[in-house]
N, C-alpha and C positions, 0 to 999 in steps of 0.2 A: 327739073327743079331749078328753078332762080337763085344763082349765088347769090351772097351778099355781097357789094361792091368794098372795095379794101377801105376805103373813105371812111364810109359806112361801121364799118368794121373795129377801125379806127377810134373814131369819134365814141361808139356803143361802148369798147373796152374804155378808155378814158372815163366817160361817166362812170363805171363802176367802181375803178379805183379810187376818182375822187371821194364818192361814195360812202366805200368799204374801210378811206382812212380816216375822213371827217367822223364817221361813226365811231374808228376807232381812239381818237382824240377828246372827242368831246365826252367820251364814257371818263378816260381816262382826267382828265381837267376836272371834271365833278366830283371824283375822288380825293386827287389832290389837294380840292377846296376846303373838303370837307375833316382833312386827315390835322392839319396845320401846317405851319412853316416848314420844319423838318420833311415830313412826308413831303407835303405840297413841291418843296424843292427841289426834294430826289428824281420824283415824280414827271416832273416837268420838263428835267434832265434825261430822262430814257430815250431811248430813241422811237417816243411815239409818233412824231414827225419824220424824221431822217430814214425809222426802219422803213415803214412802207413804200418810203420813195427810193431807197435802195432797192427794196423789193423786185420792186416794178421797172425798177432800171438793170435789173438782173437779167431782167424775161427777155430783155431786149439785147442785152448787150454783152462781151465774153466777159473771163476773169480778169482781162491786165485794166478793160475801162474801167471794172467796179474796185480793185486794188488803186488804181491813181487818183480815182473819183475819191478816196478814201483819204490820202494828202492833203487834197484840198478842203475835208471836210475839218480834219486835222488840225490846219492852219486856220479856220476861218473859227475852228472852234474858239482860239484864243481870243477872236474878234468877240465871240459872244459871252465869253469870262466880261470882257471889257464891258457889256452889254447891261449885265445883270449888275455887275457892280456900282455902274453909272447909275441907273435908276436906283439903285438903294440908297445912295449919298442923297441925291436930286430927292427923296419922295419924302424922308425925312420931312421935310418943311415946302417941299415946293407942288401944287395940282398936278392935277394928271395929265392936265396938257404941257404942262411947262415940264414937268419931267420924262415924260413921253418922248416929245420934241426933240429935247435936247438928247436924251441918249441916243433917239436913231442920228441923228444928228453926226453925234459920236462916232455910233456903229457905221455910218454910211461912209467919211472920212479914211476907218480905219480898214472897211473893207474894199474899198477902191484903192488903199496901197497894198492892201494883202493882194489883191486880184493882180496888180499892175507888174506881179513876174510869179513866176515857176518855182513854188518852193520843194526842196528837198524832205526827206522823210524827216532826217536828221534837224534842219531847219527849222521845220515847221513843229517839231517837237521841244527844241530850247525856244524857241517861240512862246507855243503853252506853258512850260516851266517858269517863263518870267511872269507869263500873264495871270497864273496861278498862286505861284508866290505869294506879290502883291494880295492879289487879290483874294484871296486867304485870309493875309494878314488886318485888311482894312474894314471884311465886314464880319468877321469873330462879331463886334460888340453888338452887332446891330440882328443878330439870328434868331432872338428868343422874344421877340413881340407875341404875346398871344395872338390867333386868329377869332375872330367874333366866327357865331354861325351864321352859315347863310343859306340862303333857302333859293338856287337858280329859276329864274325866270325863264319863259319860255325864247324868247328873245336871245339870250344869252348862248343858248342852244343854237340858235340860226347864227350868230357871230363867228361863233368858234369854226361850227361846219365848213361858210362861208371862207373865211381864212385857212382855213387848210385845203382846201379843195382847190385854192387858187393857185394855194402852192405846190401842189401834185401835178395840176393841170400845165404848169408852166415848165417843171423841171420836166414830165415824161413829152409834152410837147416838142418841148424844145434840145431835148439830150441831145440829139444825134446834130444840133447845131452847133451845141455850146459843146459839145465835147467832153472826155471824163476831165477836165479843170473845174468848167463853168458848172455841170453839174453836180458835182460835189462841191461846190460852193454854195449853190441854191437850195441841194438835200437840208441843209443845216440851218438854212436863214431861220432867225426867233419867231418862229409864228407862235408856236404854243407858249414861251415866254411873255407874246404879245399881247396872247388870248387873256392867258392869265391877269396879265396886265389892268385890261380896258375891264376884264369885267368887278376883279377884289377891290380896283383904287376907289370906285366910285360906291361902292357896296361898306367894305369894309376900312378903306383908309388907306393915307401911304404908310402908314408906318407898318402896318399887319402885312401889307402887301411887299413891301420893302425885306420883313421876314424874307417871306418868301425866294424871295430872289437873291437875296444875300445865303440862305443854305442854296440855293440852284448853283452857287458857285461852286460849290462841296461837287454838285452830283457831273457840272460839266468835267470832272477832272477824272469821272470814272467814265465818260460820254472818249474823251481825248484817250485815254488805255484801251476803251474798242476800238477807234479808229485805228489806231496803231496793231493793232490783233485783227482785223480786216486789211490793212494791208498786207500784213507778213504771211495771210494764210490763202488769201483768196485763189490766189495763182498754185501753189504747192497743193494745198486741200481741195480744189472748187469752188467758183463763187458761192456755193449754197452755203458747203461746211464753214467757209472764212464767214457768211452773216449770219450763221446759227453760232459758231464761238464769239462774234462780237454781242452777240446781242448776250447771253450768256454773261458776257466779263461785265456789261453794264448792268445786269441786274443784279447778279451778286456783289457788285461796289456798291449799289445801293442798298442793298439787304446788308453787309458788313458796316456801311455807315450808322442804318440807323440802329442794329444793335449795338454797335460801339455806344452810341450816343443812351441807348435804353441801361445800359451797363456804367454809365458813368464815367464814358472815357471820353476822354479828350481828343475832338475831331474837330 
């Protein structure tokens, strides 16, 4: 019998994860759409993106890559506080291209100083704390836009896939280049933010869509407590147990979020 050549091999697993995460993003974003801001935000914030490509950089690689890969994901998280907050100010009043723009804009400035040294656990944790702070405090007023309903397109469908599949494909390609830094830099890049983004602003508005992103600020602060609980566990527990308790702490920060908020509490 004819092996399969490792190339080969190679390439066939890559399709399927891109695959298997794009399926599972785009189930998830149609949800979010549909749920509104609150939901939509928490939502968005899970690690629908991030978990799979940890996953899949698990299979590959021991415990100390996926725990340092978890640092940088850590640190860039604060990058994407900075992300979501930008567009909610910007969409207020400004298109979807002029606010688009400019946040990556933002994001690409602040992630080329994050990237440009080695941060610490410690570091990159007062890091988030500042970037969450602020960013807490600036879009409280702006979280309670109602969402319109929307009814996705098929097209919409092919967007989202397309966008995450790009980014499965580049982070598992290219890991073993970029090392656990770069790739836990790239686990976290805002695709699903972005998804989110291209398809509500034009649908539904900046300011519904600005919702949105303004609570995704809420949910990256329970996104920053996994990574912090992936790196403390990965090595001591196993890569698996350290991304079965992260994944874990982010959904129960989202599940305590939004009952806090069904309960009348101040979040």
């Amino acid at each position: 019998m004819t092996r399969m050549s490792p190339d080969l091999s190679f390439v066939l697993t890559l399709i399927v994860k891109m695959a298997v995460t794009a399926l599972f993003v785009v189930g998830a974003t149609v949800t979010a759409e549909r749920a509104g801001p609150l939901v939509g935000g928490l939502v968005a914030t899970l690690p629908i993106g991030a978990g799979p490509v940890y996953v899949f950089l698990a299979l590959d690689h021991d415990a100390h890559f996926i725990a340092q890969s978890a640092v940088a994901s850590l640190a860039i998280n604060a990058v994407n506080v900075t992300f979501a907050l930008t567009y909610a100010l910007l969409a207020q009043q400004r298109s979807l291209l002029v606010s688009l723009g400019l946040t990556y804009a933002v994001w690409i400035a602040l992630a080329l100083t994050v990237n440009s040294q080695q941060w610490s656990m410690l570091q990159a944790l007062v890091l988030n704390v500042v970037a969450l702070a602020g960013g807490l405090w600036l879009v409280r007023p702006l979280r309670h836009t109602p969402m319109p309903r929307q009814r996705p397109r098929w097209y919409d469908f092919v967007l989202r896939a397309v966008l995450v599949s790009i980014l499965v494909g580049v982070v598992v390609t290219f890991s073993f280049q970029l090392g656990p830094y770069g790739s836990g830099l790239l686990a976290v890049f805002p695709v699903v933010l972005t998804s989110i983004i291209l398809i509500l602003h034009r649908r539904a508005g900046g300011k519904p869509t600005a919702a949105v992103m303004a609570n995704a600020v809420l949910g990256l602060a329970g996104f920053a407590v996994a990574c912090i609980v992936l790196h403390v566990t990965a090595e001591p527990l196993g890569k698996w147990a350290g991304l079965a308790a992260a994944l874990a702490v982010s959904l129960g920060w989202s599940f305590s979020m939004y009952a806090a908020r069904r309960l009348g509490i101040a979040v």
